[in-house]
C-alpha positions as CSV (number, residue, x, y, z in Angstrom):
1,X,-83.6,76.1,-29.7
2,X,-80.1,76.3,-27.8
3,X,-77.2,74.9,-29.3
4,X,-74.7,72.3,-27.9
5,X,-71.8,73.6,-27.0
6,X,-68.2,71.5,-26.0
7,X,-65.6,73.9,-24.4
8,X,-62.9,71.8,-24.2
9,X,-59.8,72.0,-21.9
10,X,-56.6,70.9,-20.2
11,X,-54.9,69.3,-22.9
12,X,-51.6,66.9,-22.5
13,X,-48.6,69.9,-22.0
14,X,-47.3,72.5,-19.5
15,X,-49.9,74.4,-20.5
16,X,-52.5,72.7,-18.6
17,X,-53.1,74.9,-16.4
18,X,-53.3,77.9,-18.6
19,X,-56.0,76.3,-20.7
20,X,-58.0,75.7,-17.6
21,X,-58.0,79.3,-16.9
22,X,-58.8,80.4,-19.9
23,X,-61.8,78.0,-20.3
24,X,-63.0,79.7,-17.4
25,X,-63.2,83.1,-18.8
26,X,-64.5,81.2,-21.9
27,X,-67.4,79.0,-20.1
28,X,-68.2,82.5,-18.3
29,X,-68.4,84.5,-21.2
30,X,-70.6,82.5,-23.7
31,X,-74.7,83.5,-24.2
32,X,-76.9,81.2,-21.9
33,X,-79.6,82.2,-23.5
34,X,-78.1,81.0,-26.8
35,X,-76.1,77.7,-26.0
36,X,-75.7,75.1,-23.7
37,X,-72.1,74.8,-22.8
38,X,-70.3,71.6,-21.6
39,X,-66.8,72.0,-20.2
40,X,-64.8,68.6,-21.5
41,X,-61.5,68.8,-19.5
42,X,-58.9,66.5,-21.7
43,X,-56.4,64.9,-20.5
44,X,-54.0,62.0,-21.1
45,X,-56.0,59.8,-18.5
46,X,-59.7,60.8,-20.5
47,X,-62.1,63.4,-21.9
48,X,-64.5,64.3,-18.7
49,X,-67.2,66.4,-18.6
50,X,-68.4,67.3,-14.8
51,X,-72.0,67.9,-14.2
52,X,-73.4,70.8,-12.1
53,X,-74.1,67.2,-9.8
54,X,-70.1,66.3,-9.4
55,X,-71.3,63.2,-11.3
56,X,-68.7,63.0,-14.1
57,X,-69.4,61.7,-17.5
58,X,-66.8,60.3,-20.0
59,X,-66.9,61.4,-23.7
60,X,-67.5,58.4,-26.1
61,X,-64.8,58.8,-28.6
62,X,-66.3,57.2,-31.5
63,X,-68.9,60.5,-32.6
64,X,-67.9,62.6,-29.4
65,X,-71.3,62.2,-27.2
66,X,-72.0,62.0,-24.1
67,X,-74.6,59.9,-22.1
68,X,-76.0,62.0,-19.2
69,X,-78.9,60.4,-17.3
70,X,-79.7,58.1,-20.1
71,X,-79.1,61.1,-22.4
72,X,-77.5,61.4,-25.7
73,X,-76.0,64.7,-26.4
74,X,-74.2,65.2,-29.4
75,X,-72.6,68.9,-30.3
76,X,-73.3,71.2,-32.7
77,X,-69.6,73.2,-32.3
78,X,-66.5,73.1,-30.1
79,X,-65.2,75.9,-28.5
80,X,-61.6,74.4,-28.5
81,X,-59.6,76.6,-25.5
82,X,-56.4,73.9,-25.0
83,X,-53.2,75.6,-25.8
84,X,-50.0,73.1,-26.6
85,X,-50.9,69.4,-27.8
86,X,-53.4,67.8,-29.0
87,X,-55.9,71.0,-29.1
88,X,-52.9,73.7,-30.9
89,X,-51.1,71.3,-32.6
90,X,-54.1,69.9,-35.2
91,X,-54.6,66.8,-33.5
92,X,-57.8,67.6,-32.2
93,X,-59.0,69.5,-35.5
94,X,-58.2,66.6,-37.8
95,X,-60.2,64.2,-35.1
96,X,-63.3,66.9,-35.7
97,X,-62.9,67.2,-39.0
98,X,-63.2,63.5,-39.4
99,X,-66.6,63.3,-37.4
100,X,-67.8,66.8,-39.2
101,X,-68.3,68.9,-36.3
102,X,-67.5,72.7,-36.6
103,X,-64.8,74.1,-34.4
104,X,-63.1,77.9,-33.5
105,X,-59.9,77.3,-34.3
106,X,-57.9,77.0,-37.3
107,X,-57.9,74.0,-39.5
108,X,-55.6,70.7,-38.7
109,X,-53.1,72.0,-41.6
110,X,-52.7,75.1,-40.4
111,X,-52.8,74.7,-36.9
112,X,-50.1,71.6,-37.2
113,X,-48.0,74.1,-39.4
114,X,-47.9,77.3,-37.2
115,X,-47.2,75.2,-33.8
116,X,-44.2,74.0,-34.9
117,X,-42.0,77.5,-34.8
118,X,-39.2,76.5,-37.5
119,X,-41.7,75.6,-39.7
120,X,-44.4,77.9,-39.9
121,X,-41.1,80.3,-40.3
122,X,-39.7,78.7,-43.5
123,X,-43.2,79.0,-45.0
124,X,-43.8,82.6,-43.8
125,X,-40.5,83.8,-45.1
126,X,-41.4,82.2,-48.8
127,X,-44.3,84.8,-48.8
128,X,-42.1,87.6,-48.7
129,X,-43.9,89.9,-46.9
130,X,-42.8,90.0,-43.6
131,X,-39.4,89.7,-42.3
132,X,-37.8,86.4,-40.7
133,X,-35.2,86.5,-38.0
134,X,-32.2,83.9,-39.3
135,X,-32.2,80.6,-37.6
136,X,-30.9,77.0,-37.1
137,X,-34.0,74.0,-36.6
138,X,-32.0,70.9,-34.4
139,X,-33.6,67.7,-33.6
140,X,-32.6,65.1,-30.3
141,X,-31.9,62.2,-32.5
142,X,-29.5,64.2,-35.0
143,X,-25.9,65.2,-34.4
144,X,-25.5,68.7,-34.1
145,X,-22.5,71.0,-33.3
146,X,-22.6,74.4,-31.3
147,X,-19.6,75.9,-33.1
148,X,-21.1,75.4,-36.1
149,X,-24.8,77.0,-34.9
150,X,-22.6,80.1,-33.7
151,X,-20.5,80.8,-37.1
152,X,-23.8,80.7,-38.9
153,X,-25.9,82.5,-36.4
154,X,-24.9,86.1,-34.6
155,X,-25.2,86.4,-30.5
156,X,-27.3,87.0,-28.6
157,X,-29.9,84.0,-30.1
158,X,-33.1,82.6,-28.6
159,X,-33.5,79.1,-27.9
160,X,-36.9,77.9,-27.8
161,X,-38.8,74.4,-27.8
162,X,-39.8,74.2,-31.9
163,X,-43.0,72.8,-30.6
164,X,-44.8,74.8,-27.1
165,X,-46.2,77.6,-26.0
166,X,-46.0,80.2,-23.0
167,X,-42.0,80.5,-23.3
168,X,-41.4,77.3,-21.1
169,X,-38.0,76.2,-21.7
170,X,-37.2,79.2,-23.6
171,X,-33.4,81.0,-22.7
172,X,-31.9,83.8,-24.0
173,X,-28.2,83.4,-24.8
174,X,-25.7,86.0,-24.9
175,X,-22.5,84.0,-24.5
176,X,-21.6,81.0,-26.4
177,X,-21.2,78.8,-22.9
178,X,-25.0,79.6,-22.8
179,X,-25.8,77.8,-25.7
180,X,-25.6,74.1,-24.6
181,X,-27.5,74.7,-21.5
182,X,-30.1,76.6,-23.4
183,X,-30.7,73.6,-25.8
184,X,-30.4,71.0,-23.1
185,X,-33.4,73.0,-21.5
186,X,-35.6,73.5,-24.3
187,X,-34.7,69.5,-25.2
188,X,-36.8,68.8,-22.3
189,X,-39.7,70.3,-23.2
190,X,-39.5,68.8,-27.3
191,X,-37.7,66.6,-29.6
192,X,-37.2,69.8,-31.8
193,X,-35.3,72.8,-30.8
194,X,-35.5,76.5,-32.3
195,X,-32.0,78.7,-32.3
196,X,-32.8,82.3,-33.9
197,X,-31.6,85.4,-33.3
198,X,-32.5,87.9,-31.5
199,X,-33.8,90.9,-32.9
200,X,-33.6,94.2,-30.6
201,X,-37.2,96.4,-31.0
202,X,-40.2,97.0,-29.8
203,X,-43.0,93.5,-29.1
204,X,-46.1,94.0,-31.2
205,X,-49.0,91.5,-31.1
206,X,-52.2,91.9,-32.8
207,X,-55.6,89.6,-32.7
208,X,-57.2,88.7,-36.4
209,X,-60.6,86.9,-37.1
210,X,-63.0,86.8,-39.9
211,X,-66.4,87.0,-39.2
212,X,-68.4,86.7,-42.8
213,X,-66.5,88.1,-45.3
214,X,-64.7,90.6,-43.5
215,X,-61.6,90.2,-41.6
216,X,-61.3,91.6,-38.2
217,X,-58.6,93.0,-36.6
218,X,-58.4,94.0,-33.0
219,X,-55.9,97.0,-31.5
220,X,-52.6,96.2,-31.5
221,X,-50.7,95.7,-27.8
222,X,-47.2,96.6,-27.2
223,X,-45.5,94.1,-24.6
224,X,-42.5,95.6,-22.3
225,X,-41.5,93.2,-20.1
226,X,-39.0,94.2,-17.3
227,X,-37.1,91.2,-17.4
228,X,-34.9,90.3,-20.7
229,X,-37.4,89.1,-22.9
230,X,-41.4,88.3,-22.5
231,X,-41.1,84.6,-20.9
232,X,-43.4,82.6,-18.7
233,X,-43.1,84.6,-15.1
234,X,-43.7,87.5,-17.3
235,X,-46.6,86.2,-19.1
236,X,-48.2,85.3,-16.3
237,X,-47.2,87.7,-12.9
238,X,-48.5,90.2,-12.6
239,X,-46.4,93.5,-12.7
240,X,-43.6,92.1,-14.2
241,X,-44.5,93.1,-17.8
242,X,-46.4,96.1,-19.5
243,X,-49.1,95.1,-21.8
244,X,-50.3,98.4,-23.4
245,X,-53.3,98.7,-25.6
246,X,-53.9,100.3,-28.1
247,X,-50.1,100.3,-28.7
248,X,-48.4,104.0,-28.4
249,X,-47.6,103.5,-32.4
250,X,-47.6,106.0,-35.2
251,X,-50.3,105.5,-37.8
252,X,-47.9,104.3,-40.5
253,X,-46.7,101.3,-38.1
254,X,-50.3,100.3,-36.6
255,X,-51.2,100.2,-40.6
256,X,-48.2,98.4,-41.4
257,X,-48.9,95.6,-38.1
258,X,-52.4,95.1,-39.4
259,X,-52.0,94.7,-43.1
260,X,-49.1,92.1,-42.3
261,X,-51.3,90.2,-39.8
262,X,-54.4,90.2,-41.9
263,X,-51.9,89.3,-45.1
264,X,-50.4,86.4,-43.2
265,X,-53.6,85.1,-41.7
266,X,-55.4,84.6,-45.0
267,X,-52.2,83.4,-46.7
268,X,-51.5,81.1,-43.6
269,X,-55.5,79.6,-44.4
270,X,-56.4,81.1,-40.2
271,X,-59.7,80.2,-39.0
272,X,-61.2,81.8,-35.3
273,X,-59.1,84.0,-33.6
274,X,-55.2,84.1,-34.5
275,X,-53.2,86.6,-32.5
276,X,-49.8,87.1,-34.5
277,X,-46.5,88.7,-32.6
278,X,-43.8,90.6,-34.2
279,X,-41.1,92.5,-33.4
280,X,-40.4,96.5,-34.8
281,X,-37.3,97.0,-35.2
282,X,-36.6,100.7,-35.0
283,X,-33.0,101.1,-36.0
284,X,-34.0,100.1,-39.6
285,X,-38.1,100.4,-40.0
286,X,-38.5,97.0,-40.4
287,X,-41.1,94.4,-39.6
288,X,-40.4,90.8,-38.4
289,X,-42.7,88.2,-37.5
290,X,-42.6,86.2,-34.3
291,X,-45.1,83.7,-34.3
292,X,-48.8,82.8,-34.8
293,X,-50.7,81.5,-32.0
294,X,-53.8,79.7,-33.2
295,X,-55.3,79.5,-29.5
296,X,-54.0,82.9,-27.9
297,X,-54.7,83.0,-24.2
298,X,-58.1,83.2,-22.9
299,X,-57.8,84.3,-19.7
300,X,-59.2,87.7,-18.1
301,X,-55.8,89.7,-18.3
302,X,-54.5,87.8,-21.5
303,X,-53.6,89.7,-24.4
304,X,-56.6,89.2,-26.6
305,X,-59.5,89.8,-23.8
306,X,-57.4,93.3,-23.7
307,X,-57.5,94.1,-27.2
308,X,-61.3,92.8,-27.4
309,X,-62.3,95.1,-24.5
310,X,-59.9,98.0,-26.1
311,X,-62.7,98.0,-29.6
312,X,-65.1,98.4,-27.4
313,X,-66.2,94.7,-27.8
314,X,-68.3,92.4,-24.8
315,X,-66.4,89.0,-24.6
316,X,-69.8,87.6,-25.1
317,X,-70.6,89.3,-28.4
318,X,-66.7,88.2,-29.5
319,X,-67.3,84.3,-28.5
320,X,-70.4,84.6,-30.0
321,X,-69.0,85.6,-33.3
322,X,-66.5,82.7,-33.2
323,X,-69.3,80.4,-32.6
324,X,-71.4,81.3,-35.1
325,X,-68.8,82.0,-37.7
326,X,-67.7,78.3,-37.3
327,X,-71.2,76.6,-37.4
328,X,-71.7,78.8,-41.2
């Protein structure tokens, strides 16, 4: 009997479009044989699925069904591939928790914790086992005063939307005439703004899942980006960064990457895939965390698909283990 499957989409930030594409390596990638997937594109106007027809069909909120040609189908998981709000954030997990349907992503506490960037940094710096750039957490409806940002931070500094994802409205800052631009930008994006500084090494991002009792972890990927740091044109154009996988690492360092990802993702309480980012910084041997993205990019050239394909994984056995690891 084939299992119900809701792929859901879109989502209500910038990162619309890069969920779409993503849910089409997604859709593409998961068993036929085994499930029957519907593609629910979310959006502030409604949830929508679109039949093979063009008929479209609106999601009942209540138990999230849909009625197709006098049909009730209810799902037996959700594949959730929005990045940014409401499917990163923990909105959409709490909502799925509440109806008790099983989804690949990490729970709502963890997933609301690790999207915002300041946050999921104070708690990951308590474990003391990672490193933790220094930085200042502002908010758009408290005072706050540049001079005092730069005597407690050291230039250059990153300023980054607390909340978001895919470096939009991200700046680097090098002088301190930078720094109100920079947070004027990244205001635009959220109501919380990130200041930390910048930490001069080498960008290494590693995927972790659990399938069972055993925690996977995927080759590591070294990001050099030709422009200053790894933002969105770089992310997404390509040619104008290096994503290199397996990373050229000694052993010591891939063993020192993978024991901090796997440490952080079961201390963190990760579900699904979690692909965690950190910077090596040569000079002095140490590691520091960057971030954890609880929906890492989907699409065909993203960084996980890469490190899948480097084990020597199918993206179809992969999705497969996140679907089945979540309906346990």
């Amino acid at each position: 009997m084939k299992k119900n499957i809701a792929l859901v989409a879109g989502g209500y930030s910038g990162e619309y479009v890069i969920s779409v594409q993503s849910a089409v390596t997604i859709e593409k990638n998961l068993d036929s044989s085994k499930y029957d997937v519907y593609k629910i594109i979310v959006t502030k106007e409604g949830w929508h699925y679109t039949a093979a027809d063009g008929q479209v069909y609106s999601i009942d909120k209540n138990d999230f069904s849909l009625l197709v040609a006098g049909k009730k189908i209810t799902f037996d998981a959700v594949f959730i591939g929005i990045h940014g709000t409401p499917g990163e954030d923990g909105r959409l997990q709490g909502y799925f928790e509440m109806l008790g349907i099983p989804f690949t992503s990490c729970g709502m506490v963890t997933s609301a914790l690790t999207f915002n960037k300041s946050y999921c940094n104070k708690v990951v710096a308590a474990f003391n086992i990672v490193n933790v750039s220094k930085s200042v957490h502002i908010f758009r409806h408290l005072p706050y005063n540049t001079t005092d940002i730069l005597q407690q931070l050291r230039l250059p500094v990153f300023v980054k939307p607390a909340e978001g994802g895919s470096s939009i409205g991200m700046s680097k800052v090098k002088t301190a005439e930078e720094l109100q631009p920079a947070i004027d930008k990244a205001f635009k994006e959220d109501s919380q703004v990130l200041i930390e500084e910048f930490i001069k090494g080498r960008e290494l991002t590693i995927g972790v899942y659990r399938t069972g009792s055993q925690l996977q972890v995927l080759p590591i990927t070294e990001v050099v980006s030709s422009k200053e740091f790894f933002d969105y044109e770089a992310k997404y154009t390509p040619g104008v960064s290096n994503e290199i996988t397996p990373a050229p690492v000694s052993a010591d360092i891939t063993k020192l990457v993978q024991d901090t990802a796997s440490a952080l993702y079961d201390k963190l309480n990760c579900r699904g895939i979690v692909r965690i980012d950190f910077i090596y910084e040569e000079a002095s041997g140490k590691l520091f965390f960057l971030e954890a993205n609880t929906m890492p990019g989907q699409s065909e050239n993203s960084l996980v698909p890469q490190q899948v394909r480097a084990a020597g994984k199918t993206l179809q056995a992969f999705y497969g283990e996140l679907l089945e690891e979540c309906m346990k």
